[in-house]
Residue, then its C-alpha position, 0 to 999 in steps of 0.5 A: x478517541x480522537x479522529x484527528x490522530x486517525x490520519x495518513x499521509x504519504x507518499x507512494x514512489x515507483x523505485x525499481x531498484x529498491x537495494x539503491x533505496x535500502x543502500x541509501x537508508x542505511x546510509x542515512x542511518x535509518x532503524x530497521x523497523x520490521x524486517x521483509x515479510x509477506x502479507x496478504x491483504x483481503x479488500x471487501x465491497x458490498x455486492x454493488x461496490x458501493x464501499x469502492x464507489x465512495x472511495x472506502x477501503x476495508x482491508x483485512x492483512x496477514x503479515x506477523x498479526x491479522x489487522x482491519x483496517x479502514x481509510x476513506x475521504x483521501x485528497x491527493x495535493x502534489x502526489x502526497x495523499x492524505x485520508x483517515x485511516x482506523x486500523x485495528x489487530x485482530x486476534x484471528x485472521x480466518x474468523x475476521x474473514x468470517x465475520x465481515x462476509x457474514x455482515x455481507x461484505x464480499x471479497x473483492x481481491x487479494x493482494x500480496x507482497x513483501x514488505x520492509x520497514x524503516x524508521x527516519x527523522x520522524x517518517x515511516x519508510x517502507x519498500x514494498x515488492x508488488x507482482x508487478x513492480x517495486x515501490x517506496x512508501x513515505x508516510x509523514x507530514x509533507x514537510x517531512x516526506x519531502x525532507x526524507x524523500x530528498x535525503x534518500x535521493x528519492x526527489x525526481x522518483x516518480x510519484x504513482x497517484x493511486x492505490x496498489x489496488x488501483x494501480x493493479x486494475x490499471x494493469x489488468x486492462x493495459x496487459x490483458x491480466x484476467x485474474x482477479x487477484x494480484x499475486x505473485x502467481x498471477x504475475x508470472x512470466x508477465x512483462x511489465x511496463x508502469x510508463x503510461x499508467x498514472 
């Protein structure tokens, strides 16, 4: 297989109001790709965090199919990322788990959300509802994340630099957040503020 194909490049942008967003695709005559679903994600580290300090993710996602998926080497130029990303569909979600806890991988979070997905000139449009807020993924060449996002009206959105995992841990030291997982639960009744955070 060819690694130069094992590639992504997006951007990630803080929408609050994402019917503006979805009302703006419609208008642009994006397809509807997959409709809102949940997903669960599972993120695994070695006991040390040794995959979390090498700047490795190895997700395990439950939305309509189980997928591991594993990205590493990411660069970030002008808030677009860009970093290798092999994702394989497993048949069984549960038995996945199984197999990388016994190669000694330990659960390190879950995350949750909703999400939705678009297709436009060329570029995967997502919108993503977190526990903790709203967002718009853009995944493309940068020409074309540009284009898209300036189509969408999307050019003076703020531009989050980090993961939702590290934007999550962010969270839990500015709001005093104990749990380990980011989920809607968790998130209850929880006031939250994105302004100071990168």
């Amino acid at each position: 297989m060819d690694e130069a194909n094992l590639h992504e490049v997006e951007v990630k942008l803080h929408t609050p109001d994402l019917a503006s967003v979805k009302g703006a695709l419609e208008a642009a005559g994006a397809t509807l790709v997959k409709p809102r679903l949940f997903e669960r994600n599972v993120r695994y580290d070695s006991a040390g965090g040794m995959l979390s300090a090498q700047g490795v993710v190895l997700r395990l996602r439950q939305d309509d199919a189980a997928r591991l998926t594993f990205k590493a080497d990411e660069r970030v130029v002008d808030g677009i990322s860009s970093r290798f990303e092999a994702e394989v569909e497993v048949s069984d979600f549960a038995l996945m788990d199984v197999i990388l806890q016994r190669l000694g991988y330990e659960v390190a979070l879950i995350y949750e959300k909703y999400r939705t997905t678009y297709a436009l000139d060329g570029a995967e449009v997502v919108l993503d509802e977190l526990p903790y807020g709203n967002f718009t993924e853009i995944e493309g060449d940068a020409a074309t994340i540009e284009r898209v996002m300036d189509k969408l009206g999307l050019a003076g959105a703020r531009r989050m630099g980090g993961s939702y995992v590290y934007i999550f841990l962010g969270l839990k030291r500015q709001l005093g957040v104990t749990a380990r997982d980011c989920t809607f639960e968790a998130f209850a009744g929880v006031d939250v503020d994105l302004g100071d955070l990168v």
